[in-house]
PAZAPA-4460 file (N, C-alpha, C; in steps of 0.05 Angstrom, whole numbers, plus 32768, in hexadecimal, padded with zeros to 4 digits):
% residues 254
    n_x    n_y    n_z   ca_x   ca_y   ca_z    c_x    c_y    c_z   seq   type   mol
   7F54   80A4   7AE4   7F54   80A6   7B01   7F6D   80B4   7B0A     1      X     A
   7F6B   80C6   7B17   7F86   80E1   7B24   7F8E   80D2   7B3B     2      X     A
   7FA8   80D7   7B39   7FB5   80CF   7B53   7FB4   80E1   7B6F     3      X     A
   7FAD   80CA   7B84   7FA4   80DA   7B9A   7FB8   80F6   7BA3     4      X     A
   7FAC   8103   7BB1   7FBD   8116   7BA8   7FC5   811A   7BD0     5      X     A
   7FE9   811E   7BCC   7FF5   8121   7BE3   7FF3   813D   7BF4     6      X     A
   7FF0   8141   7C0D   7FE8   8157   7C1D   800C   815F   7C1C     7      X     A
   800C   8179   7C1E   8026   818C   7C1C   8038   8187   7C2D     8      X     A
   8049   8193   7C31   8066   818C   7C40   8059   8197   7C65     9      X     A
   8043   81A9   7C59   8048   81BA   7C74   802F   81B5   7C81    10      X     A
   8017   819E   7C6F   8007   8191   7C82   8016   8173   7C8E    11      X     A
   8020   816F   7C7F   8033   8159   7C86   8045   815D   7CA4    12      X     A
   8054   8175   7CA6   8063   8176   7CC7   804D   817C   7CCE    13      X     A
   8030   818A   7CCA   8022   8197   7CDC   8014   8181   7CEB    14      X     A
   8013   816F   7CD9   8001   815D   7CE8   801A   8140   7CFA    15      X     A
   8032   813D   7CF2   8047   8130   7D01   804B   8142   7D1F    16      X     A
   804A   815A   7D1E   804E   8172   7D32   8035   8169   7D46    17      X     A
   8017   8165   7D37   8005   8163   7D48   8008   814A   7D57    18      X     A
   8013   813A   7D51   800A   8114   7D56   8026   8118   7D73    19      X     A
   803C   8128   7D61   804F   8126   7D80   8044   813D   7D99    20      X     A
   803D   814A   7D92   802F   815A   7DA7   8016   814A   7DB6    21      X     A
   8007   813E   7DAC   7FF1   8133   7DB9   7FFB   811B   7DC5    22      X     A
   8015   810E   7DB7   801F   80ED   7DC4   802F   80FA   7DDA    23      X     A
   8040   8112   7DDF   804D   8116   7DF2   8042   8127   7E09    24      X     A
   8030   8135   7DFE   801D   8138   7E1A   8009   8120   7E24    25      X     A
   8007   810C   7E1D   7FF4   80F8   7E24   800F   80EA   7E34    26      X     A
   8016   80EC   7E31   8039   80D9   7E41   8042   80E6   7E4B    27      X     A
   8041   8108   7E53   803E   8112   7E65   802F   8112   7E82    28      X     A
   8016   8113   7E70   8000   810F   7E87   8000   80FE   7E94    29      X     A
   8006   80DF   7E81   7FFE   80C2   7E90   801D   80C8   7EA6    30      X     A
   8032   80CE   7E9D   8049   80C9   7EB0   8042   80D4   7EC4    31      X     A
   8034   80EF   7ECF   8029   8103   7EE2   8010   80F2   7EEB    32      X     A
   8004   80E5   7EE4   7FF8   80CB   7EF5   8000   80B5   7F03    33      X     A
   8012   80B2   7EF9   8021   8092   7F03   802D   809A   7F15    34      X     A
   803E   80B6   7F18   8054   80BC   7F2B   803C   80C2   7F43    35      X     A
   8022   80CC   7F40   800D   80CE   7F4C   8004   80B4   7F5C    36      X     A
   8005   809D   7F4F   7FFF   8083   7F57   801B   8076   7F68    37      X     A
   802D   808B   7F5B   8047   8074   7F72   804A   8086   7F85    38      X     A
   8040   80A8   7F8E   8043   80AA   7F9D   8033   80AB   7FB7    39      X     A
   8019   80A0   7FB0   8001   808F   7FC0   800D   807A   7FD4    40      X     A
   8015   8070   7FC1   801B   8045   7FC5   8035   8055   7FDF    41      X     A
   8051   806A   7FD6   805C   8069   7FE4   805E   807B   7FFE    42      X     A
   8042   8086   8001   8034   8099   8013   802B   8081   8021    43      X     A
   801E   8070   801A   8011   805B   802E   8023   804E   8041    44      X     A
   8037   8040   802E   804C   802D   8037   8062   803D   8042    45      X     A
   8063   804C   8043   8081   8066   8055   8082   8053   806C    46      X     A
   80A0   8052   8074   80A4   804C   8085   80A8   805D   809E    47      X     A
   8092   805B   80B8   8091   8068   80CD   80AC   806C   80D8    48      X     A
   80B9   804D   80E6   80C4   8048   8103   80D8   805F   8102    49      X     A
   80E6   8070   80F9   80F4   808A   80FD   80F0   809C   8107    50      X     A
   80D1   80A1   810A   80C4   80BD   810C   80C6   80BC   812A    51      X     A
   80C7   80D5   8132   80C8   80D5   8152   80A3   80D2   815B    52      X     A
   80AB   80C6   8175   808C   80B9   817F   807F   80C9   818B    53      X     A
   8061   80C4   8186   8059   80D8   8194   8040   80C7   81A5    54      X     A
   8030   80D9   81B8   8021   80BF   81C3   800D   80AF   81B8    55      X     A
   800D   809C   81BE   7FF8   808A   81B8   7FD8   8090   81B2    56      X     A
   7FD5   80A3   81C8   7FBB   80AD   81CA   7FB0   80C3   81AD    57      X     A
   7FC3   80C8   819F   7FCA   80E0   8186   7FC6   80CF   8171    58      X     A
   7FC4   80AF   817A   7FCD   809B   815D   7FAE   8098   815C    59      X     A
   7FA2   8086   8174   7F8C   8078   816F   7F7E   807F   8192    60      X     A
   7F60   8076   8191   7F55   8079   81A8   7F54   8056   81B0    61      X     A
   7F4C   8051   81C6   7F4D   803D   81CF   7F30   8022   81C2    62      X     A
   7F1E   8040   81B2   7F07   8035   81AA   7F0D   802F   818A    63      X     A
   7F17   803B   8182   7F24   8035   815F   7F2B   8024   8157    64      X     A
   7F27   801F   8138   7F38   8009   812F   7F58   8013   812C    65      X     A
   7F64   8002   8117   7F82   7FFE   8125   7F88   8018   810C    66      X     A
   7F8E   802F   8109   7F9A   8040   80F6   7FAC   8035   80DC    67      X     A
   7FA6   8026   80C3   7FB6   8016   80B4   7FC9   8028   80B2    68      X     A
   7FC5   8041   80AA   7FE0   8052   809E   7FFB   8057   80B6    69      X     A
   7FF2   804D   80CB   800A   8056   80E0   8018   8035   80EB    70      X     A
   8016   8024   80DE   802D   800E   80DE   8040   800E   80E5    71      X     A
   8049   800E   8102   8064   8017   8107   8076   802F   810F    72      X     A
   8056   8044   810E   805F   805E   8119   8069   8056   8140    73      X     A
   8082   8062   813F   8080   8068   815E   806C   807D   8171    74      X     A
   8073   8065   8191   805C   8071   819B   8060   8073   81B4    75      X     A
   805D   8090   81C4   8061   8086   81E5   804C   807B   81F1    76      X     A
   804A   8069   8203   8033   8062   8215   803B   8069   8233    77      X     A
   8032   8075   8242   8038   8064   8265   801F   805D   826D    78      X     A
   8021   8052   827F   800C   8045   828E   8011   8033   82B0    79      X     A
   8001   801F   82AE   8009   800C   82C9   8007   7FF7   82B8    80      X     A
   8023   7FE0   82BE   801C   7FC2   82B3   8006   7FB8   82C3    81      X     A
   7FF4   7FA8   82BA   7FDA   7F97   82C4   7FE2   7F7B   82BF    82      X     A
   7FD3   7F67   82CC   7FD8   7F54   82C2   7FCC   7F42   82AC    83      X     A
   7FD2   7F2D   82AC   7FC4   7F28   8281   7FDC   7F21   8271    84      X     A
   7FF4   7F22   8280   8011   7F26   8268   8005   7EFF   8257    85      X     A
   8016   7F00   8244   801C   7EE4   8238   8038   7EE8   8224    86      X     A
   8031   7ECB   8218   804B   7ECA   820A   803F   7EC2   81EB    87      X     A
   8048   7EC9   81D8   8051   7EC5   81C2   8063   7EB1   81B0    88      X     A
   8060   7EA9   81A6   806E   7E8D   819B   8071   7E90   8182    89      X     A
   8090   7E82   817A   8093   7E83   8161   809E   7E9C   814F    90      X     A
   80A9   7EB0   8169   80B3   7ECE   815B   80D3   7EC6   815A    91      X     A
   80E4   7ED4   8146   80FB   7ED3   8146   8106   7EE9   8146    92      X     A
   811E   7EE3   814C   8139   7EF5   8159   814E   7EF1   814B    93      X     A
   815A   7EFE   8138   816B   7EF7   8130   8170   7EDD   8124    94      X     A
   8156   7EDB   811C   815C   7EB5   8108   8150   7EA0   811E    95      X     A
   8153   7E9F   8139   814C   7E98   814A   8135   7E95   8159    96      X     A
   8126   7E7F   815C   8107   7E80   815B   8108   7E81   8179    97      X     A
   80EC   7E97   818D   80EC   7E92   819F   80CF   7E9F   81AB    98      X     A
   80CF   7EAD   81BF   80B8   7EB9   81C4   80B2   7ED7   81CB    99      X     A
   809E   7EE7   81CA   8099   7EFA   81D7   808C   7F04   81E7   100      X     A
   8097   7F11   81FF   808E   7F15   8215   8075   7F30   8210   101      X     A
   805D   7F25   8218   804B   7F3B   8216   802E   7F42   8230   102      X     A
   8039   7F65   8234   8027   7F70   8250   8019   7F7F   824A   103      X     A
   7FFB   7F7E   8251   7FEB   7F94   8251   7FF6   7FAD   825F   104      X     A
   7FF8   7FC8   825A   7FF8   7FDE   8260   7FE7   7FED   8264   105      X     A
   7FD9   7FF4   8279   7FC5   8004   8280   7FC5   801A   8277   106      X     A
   7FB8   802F   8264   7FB7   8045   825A   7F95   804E   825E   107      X     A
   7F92   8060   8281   7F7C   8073   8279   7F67   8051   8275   108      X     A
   7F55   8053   8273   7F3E   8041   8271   7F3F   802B   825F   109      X     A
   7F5C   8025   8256   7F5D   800E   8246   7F76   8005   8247   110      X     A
   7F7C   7FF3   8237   7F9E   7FE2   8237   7FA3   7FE6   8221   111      X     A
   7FBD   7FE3   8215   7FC7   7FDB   8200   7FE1   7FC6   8205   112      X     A
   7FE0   7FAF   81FB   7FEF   7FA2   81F9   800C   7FA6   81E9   113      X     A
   8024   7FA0   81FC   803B   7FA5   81F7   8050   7F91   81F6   114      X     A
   8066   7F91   81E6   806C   7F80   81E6   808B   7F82   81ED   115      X     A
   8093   7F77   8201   80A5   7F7D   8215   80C5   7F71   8215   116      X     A
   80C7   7F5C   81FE   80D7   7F5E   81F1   80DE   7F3E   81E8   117      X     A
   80F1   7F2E   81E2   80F0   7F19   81DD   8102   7F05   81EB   118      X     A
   80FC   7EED   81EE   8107   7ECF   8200   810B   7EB4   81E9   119      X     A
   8122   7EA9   81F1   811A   7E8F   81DF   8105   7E79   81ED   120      X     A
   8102   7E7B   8202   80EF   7E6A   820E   80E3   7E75   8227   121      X     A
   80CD   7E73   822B   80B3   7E87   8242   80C3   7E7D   8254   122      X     A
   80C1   7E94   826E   80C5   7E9A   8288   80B4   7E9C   8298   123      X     A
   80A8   7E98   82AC   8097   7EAF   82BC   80A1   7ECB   82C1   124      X     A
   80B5   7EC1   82CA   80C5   7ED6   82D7   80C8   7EF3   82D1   125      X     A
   80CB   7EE4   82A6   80D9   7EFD   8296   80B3   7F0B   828D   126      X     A
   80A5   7EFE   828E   8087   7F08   828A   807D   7F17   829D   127      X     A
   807E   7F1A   82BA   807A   7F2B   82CE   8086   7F45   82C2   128      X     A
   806F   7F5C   82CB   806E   7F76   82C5   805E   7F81   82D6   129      X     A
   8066   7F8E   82EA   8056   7FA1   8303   8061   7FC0   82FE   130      X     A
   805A   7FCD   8309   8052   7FEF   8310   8051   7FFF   82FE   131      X     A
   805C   8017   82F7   805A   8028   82DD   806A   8026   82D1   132      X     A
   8064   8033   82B6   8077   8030   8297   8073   8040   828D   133      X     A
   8085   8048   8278   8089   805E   826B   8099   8049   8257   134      X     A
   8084   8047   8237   8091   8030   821F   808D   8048   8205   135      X     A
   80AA   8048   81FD   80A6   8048   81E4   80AC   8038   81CE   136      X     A
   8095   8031   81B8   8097   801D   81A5   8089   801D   818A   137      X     A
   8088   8009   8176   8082   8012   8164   8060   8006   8164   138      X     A
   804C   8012   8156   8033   8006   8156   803B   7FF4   8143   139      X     A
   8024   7FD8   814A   8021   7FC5   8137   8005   7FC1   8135   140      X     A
   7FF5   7FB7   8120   7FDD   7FAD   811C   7FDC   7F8B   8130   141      X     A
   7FC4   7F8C   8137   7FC3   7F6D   8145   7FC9   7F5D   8131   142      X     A
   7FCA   7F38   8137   7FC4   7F2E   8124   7FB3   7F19   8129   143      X     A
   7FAE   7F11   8111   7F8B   7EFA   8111   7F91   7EEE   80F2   144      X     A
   7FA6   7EE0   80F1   7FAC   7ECB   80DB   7F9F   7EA5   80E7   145      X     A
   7F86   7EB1   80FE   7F79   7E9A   810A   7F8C   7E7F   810C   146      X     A
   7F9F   7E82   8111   7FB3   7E6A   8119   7FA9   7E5A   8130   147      X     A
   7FA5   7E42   813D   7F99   7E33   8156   7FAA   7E39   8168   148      X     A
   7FA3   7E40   817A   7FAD   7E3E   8196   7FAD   7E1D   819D   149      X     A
   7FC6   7E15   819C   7FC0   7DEE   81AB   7FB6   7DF2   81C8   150      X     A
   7FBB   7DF9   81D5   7FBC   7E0D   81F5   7FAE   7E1C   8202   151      X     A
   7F98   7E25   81FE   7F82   7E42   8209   7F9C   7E45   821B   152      X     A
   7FA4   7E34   8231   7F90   7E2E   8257   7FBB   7E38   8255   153      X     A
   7FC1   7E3D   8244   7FE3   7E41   824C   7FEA   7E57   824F   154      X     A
   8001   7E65   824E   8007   7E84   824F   801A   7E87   8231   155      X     A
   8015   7E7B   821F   8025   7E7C   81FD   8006   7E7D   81EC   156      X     A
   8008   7E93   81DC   7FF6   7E97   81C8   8009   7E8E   81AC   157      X     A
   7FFA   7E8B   8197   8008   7E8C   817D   8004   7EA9   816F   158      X     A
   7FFA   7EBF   817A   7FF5   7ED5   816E   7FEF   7EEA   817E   159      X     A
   7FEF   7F0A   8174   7FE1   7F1B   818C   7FD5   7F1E   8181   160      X     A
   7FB4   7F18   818D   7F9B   7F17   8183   7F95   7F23   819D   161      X     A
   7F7A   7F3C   8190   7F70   7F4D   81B5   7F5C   7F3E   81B6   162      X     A
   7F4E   7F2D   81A7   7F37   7F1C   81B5   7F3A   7F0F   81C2   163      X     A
   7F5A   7F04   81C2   7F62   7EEC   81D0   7F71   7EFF   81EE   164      X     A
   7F7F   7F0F   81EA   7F83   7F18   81F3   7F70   7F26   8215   165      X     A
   7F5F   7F29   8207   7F4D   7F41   8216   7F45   7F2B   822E   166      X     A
   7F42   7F16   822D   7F30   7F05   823B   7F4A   7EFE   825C   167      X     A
   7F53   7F09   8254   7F73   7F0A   826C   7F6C   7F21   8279   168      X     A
   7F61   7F36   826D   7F6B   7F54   8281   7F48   7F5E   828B   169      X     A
   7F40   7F72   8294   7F25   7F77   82A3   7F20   7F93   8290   170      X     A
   7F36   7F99   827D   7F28   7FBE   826D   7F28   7FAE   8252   171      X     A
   7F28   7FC5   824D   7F28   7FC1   822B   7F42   7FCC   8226   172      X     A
   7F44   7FBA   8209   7F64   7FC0   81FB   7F62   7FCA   81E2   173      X     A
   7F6D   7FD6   81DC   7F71   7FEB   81BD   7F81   7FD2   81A6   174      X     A
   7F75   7FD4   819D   7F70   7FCB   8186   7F95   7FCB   8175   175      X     A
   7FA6   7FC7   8186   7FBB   7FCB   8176   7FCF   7FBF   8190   176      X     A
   7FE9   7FB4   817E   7FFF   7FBD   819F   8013   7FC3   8192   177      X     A
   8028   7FC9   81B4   8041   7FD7   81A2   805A   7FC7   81AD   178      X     A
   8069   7FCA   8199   8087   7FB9   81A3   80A5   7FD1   81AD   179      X     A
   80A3   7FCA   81C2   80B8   7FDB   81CE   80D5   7FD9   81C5   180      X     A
   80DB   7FF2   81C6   80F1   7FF9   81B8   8103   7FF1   81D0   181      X     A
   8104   7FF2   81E2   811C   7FEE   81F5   810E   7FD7   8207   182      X     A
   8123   7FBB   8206   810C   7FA1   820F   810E   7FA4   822B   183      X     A
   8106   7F98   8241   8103   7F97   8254   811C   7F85   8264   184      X     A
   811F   7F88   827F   8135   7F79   828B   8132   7F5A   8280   185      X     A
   8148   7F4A   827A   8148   7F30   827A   8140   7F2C   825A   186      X     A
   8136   7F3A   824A   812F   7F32   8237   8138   7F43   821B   187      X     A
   8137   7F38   8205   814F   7F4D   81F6   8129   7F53   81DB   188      X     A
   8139   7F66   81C6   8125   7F7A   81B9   8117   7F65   81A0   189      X     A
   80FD   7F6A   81A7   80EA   7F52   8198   80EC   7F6F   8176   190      X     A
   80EF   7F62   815F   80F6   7F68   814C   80E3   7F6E   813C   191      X     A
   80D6   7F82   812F   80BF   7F93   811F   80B3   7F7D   810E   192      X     A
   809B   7F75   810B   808B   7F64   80FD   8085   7F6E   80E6   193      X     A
   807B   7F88   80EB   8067   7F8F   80D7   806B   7FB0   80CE   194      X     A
   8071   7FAD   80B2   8071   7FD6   80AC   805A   7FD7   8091   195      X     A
   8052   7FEF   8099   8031   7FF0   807C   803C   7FE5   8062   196      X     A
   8029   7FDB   8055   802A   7FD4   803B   800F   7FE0   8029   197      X     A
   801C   7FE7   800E   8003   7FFD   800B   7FEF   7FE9   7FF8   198      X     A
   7FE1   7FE7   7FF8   7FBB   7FDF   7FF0   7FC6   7FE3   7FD4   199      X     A
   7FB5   7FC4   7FCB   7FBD   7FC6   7FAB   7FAB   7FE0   7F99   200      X     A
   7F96   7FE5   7FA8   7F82   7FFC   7FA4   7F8B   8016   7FA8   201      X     A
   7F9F   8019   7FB2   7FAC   8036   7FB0   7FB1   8040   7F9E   202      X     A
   7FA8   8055   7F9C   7FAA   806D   7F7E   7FAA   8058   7F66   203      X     A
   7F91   804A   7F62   7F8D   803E   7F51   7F80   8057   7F42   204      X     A
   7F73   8069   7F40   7F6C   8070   7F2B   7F7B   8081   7F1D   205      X     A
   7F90   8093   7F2C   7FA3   8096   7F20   7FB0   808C   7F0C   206      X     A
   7FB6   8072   7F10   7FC6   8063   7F03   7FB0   805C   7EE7   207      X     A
   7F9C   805B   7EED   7F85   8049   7ED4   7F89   8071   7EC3   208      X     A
   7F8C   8084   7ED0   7F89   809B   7EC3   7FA8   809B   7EAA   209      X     A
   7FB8   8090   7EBA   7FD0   8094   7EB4   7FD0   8080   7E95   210      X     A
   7FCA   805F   7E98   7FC4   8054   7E7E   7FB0   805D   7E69   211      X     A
   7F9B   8070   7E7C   7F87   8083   7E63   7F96   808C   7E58   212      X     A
   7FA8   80A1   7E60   7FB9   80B5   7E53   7FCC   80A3   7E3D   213      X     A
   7FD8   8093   7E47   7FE8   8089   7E32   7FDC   807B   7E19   214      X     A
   7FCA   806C   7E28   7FB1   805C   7E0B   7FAA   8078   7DFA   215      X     A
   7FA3   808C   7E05   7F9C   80A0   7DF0   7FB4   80AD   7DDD   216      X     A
   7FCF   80AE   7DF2   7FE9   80AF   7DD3   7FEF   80A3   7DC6   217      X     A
   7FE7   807F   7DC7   7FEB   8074   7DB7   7FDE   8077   7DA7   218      X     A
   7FBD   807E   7DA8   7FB1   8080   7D97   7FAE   8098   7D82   219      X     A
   7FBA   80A4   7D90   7FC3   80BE   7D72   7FDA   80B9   7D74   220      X     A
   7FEE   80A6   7D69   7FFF   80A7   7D5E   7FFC   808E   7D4F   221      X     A
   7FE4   8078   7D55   7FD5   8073   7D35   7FCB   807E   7D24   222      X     A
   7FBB   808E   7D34   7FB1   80A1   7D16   7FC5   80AB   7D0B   223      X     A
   7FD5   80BF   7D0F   7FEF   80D0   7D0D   7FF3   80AF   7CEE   224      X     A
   7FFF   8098   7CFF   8008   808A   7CEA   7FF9   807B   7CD4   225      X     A
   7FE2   8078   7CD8   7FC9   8073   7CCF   7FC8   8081   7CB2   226      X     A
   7FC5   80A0   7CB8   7FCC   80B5   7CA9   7FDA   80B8   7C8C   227      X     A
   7FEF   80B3   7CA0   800B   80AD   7C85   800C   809E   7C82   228      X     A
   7FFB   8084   7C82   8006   806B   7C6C   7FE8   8070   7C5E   229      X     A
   7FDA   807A   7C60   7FC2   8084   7C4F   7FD1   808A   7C31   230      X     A
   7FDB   80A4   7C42   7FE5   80C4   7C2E   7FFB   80B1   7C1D   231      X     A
   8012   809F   7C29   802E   8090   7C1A   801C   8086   7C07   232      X     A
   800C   8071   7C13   8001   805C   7C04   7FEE   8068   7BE1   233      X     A
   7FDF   807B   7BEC   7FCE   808B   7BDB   7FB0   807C   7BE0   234      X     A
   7FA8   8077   7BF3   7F8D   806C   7BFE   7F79   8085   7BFA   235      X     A
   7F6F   8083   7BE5   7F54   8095   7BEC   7F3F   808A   7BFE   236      X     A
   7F28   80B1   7BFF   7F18   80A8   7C12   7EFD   8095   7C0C   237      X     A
   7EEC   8086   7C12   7ED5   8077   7C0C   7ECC   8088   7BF2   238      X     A
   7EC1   809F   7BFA   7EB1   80B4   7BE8   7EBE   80BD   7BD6   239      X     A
   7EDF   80B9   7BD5   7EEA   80BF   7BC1   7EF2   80AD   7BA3   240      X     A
   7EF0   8093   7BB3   7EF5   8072   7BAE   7ED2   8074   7B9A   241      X     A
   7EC0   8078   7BAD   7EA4   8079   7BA4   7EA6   808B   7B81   242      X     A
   7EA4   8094   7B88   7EA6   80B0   7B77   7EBB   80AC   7B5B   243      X     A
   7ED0   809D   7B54   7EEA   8098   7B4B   7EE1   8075   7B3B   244      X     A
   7ECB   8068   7B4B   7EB8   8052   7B3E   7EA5   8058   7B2B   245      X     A
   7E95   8074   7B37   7E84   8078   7B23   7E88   8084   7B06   246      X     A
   7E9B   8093   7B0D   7EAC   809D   7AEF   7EB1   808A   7AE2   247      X     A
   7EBF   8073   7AF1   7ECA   8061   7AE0   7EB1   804D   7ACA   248      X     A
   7E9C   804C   7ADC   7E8A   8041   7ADE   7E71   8050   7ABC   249      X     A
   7E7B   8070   7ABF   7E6E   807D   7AAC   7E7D   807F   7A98   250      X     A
   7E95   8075   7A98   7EA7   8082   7A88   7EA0   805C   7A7C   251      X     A
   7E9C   8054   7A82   7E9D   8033   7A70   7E7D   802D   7A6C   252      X     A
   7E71   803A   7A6F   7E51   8041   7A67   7E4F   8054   7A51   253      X     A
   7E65   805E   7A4F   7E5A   8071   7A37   7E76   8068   7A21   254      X     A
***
């Protein structure tokens, strides 16, 4: 029986040459995916409130849902205050739990609710909002974490909700409100709730492309090692193993 016989010096780098070429373009690729997948997630989640505002009417229509990707973009509105204002409960200021003053704004054939700035405890006084305005602020999404109102019949909500909302004013309200950047007399600046957060589904396939890529360098750099503990070891192939029995096999038969 001959000993298996070893491939040359120069199939030997040729094929080490191949296994790093194919493992570092596969870890190429996957890395050119992933940077693909984080720059999704951080396309989503960018933070707006910097950007100069532009109007409201440019963001969303009064009939739309709430735009997820603009979280916080600034926004001009004017309009006429209407009445409908309420209060808000349970917002804080500086560590300091208190409330927020909030007025419908007439915009054109609908409202958008605004939020006019913040109190440690409701006023009437500081809730009154009559004639025109000119607000700039940041958009927020409503919210509907269905919390109980103890109260319908009061002027303190636990949330800005436009269902709850709507049933105060005679138009319709857009689907969003905004918190003003400069608060109103008597009351000091109610503090940003909410900035986008990006969807665990963002550039997911990217990313599943990116672990293809790498599962496939790992996997030729098994074979690659696979290979050479064949060749070290002296593992022949089945048919060669086959073949290396039967000799033996004829050679003790005769």
């Amino acid at each position: 029986m001959s000993a298996p016989r070893r491939p040359s010096l120069m199939a030997d780098l040729g094929a080490a040459v191949l296994a790093l070429v194919l493992i570092g373009l596969a870890g190429m690729l996957g890395k050119w995916q992933y940077d693909a997948w984080q720059a999704h997630r951080d396309a989503e989640a960018r933070d707006l409130t910097g950007l100069a505002a532009v109007p409201l009417t440019d963001v969303m229509g009064n009939d739309d849902p709430f735009p997820g990707t603009d979280v916080g973009r600034p926004v001009d509105v004017s309009g006429t205050w209407i009445e409908g204002g309420f209060w808000v409960a349970d917002r804080d200021h500086d560590g300091t739990p208190g409330y927020w003053a909030v007025a419908p704004l007439e915009v054109g054939d609908a409202a958008v609710l605004v939020v006019r700035g913040w109190a440690p405890e409701p006023d009437p006084d500081l809730l009154a909002a009559t004639g025109d305005a000119s607000v700039t602020g940041w958009l927020q999404p409503p919210e509907g974490s269905l919390v109980v109102d103890d109260d319908p019949t009061d002027d303190v909500f636990p949330e800005i909700r436009v269902a709850d909302a709507v049933q105060r004013v005679d138009i319709d309200l857009y689907s969003a409100y905004v918190i003003s950047q400069e608060p109103a007399d008597g009351l000091q600046s109610a503090e940003l709730e909410a900035l986008p957060e990006a969807s665990s589904f963002t550039g997911i396939r990217n990313l599943l492309y990116a672990f293809e890529w790498w599962v496939f360098g790992a996997f030729a750099a098994f074979i690659w090692w696979r290979w050479r503990r064949d060749v070290v070891t002296g593992v022949s192939s089945p048919l060669n193993a086959g073949g290396d029995s039967s000799d033996a096999t004829s050679g003790r038969i005769g």
